[in-house]
C-alpha distance (Angstrom), angle and dihedral (degrees) to the residues before:
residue distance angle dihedral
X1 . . .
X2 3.97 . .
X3 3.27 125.5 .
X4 3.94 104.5 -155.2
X5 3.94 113.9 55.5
X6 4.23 109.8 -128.2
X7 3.81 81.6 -99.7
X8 3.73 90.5 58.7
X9 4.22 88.9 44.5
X10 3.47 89.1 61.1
X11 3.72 109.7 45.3
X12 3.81 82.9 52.3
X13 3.65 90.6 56.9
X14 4.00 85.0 49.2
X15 3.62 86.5 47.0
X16 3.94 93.6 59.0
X17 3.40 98.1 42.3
X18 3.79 92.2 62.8
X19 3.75 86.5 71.3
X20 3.80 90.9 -146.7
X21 3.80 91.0 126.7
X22 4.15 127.5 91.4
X23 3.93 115.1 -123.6
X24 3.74 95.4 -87.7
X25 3.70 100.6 47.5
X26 4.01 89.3 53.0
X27 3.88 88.8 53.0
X28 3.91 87.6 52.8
X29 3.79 89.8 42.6
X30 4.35 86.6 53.6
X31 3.25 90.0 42.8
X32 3.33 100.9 54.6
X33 4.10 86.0 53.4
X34 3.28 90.4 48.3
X35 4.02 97.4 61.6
X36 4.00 85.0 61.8
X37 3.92 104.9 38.2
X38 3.82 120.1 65.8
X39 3.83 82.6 -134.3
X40 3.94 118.4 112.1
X41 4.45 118.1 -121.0
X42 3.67 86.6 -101.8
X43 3.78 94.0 59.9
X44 3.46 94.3 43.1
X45 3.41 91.1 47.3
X46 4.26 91.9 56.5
X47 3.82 96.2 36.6
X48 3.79 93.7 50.1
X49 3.83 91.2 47.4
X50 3.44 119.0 18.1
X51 3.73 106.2 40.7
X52 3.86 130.0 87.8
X53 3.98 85.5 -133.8
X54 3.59 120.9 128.5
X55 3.53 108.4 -113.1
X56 3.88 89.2 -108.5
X57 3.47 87.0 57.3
X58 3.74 96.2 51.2
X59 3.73 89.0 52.3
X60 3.98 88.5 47.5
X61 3.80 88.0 52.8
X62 4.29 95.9 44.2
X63 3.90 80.5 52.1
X64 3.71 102.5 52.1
X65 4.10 96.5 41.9
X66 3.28 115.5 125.5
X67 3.63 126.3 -173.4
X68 3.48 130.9 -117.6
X69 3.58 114.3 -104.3
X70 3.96 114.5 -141.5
């Protein structure tokens, strides 16, 4: 069960996107989004930053990832 409510999803994604973090504290930031989304770092990474989403949106789309089945 997740930890952070979709509330809590998004004001990290606001959080990141102020830039005001070094390096490392991003990558804990991510990965702390990453524990509750289906989505891998990497896409985290991209939708948080380089996307004109909303950050509700980028939440919406970490939620509804689904990976590809080989």
């Amino acid at each position: 069960m997740p930890e952070l409510t979709r509330q809590e999803l998004v004001e990290r994604v606001i959080e990141l996107r102020k830039c005001e973090w070094s390096k490392r504290e991003s990558e804990v930031l991510i990965a702390e989004i990453e524990k509750d989304v289906p989505c891998p770092f990497a896409h985290v990474q991209e939708y948080a930053f380089h996307t004109d989403l909303t950050a509700e949106e980028v939440v919406e789309k970490m939620l509804a990832y689904k990976p590809i089945a080989l």
